[in-house]
N, C-alpha and C positions, 0 to 999 in steps of 0.2 A: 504493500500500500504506500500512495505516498506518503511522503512523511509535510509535518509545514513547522517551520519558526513562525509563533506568533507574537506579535505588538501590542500589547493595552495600551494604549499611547493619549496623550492629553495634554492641556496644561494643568499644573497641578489642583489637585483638591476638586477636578470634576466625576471624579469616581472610579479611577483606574481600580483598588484594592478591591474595591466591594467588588467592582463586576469581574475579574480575575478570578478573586476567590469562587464566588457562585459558577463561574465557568469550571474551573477546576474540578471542582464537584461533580458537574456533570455531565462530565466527557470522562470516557475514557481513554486509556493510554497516553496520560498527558504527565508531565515535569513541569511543576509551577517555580517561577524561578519572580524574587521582590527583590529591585535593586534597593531598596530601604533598609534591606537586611547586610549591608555594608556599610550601613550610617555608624553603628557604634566604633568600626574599627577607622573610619572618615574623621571620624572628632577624635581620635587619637590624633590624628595626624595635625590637625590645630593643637591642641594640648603640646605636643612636644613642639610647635614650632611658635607657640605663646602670642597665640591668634585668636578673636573673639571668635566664638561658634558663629558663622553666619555664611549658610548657604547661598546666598546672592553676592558676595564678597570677590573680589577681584583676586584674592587670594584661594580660596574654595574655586573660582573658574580656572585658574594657570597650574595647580597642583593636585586638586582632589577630583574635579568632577569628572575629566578624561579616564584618567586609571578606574574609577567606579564604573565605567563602563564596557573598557577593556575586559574588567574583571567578570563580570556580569555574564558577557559576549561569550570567553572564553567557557563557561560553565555550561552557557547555553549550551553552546558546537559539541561541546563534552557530553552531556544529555539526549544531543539527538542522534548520539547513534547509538543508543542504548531504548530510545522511545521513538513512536510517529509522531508527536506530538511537542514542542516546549515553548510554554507559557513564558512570556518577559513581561514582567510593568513596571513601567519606568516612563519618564514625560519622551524624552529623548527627543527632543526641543530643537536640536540643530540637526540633527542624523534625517529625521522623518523628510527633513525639505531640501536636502544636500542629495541633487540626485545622481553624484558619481557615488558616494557611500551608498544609498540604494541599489545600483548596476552592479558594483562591488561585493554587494552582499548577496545580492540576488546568485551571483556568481560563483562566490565561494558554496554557496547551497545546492547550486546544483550537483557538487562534489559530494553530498549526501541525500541525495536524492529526495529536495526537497525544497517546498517554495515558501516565499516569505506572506502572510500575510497582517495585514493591520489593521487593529479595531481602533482605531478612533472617534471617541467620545464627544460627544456635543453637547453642548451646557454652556448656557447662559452666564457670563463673568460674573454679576451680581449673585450668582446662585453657589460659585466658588467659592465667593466670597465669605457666603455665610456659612457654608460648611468649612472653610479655615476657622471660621474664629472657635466654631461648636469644637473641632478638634483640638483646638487649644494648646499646637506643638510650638516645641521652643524650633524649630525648622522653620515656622512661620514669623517667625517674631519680626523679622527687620521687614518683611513682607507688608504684613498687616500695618504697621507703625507707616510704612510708605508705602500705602494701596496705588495710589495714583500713579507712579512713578513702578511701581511693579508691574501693574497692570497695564501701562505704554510698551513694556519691554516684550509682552506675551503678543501670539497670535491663536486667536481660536476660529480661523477659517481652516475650512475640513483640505487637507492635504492632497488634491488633486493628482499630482503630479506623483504619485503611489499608485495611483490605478492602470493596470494592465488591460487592455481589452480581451486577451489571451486569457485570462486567468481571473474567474468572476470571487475567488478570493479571495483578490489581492487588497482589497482596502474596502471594509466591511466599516461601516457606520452604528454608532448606538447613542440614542438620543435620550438624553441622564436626565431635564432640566424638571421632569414631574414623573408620577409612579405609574402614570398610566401608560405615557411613553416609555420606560424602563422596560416595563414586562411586557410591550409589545418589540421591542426590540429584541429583547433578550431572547423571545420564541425564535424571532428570524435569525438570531444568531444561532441559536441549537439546530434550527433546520440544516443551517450547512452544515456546523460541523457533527449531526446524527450519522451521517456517512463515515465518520471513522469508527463507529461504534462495531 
């Protein structure tokens, strides 16, 4: 069967985990992989170089966020040849719209017989917003404290330039911004992947 790398992808705080996790549930032959589960060994790396925690920081862009990625990637590639299936979520913010890193990737997969696909999320900025403040991470702090200025650096138009005409999918939609949209998306999300079942 084919095998696919998939994308929860977003700007932050639209709902990547939740819809990950309920994905992971219920599919099987899947590897869920949280680049968040790299945050504790990330603030080491502030800690020893005696830098405030802040994920928006100029310093957090030139030394940590690349390697958390790498890191991430590498785990994936490692997973999918052991599974059909491996889960990533993560915003991946510059990668999703960089389309020689897409070609790239796409690329390297075909070496494992297997294609990329990506869910991207749609939710309303205001609607992130509220759910950063409900989550009430210290990840958010310099976020929140400068919404405006945060919220200029982000794009939440859906990433076109992912979609394959080859390949129906390659960039799969899900629309977070209320419940009733949620769980009609999430049907049409199980429908495709019910074929790996």
């Amino acid at each position: 069967m084919e095998k696919r790398m998939v994308f929860v992808t977003s700007p932050p705080a639209c709902g990547k985990t939740k819809l990950s996790k309920r994905l992971a549930t219920e599919i099987k032959h899947i590897v869920y992989l949280d680049k968040d589960t790299l945050i504790p060994l990330s603030k080491k790396i502030f800690e020893v170089a005696n830098e405030p925690y802040n994920r928006s920081s100029a310093f957090f862009q030139k030394y940590v966020r690349n390697p958390e990625y790498d890191v991430i990637m590498d785990l994936a590639f490692e997973a999918l040849k052991y599974e059909n299936i491996v889960m990533v979520n993560a915003p991946f913010t510059q990668e999703i719209r960089d389309d020689k890193y897409i070609a790239d990737l796409r690329e390297k997969l075909k070496g494992y017989g297997a294609k990329l696909t990506v869910i991207w999320i749609v939710t309303e900025p205001e609607v992130c917003h509220q759910r950063m403040i409900k989550r009430n991470s210290d990840r958010d702090v310099w976020k929140l404290e400068h919404w405006d200025e945060y919220l200029a650096s982000l794009n939440f138009t859906v990433p076109e330039n992912l979609r394959d005409p080859q390949d129906e999918g390659s960039l799969l939609l899900h629309y977070n911004s209320t419940d009733e949209l949620t769980e009609s998306s999430f049907a049409k999300l199980m429908e495709f992947f019910g074929k790996y079942d």
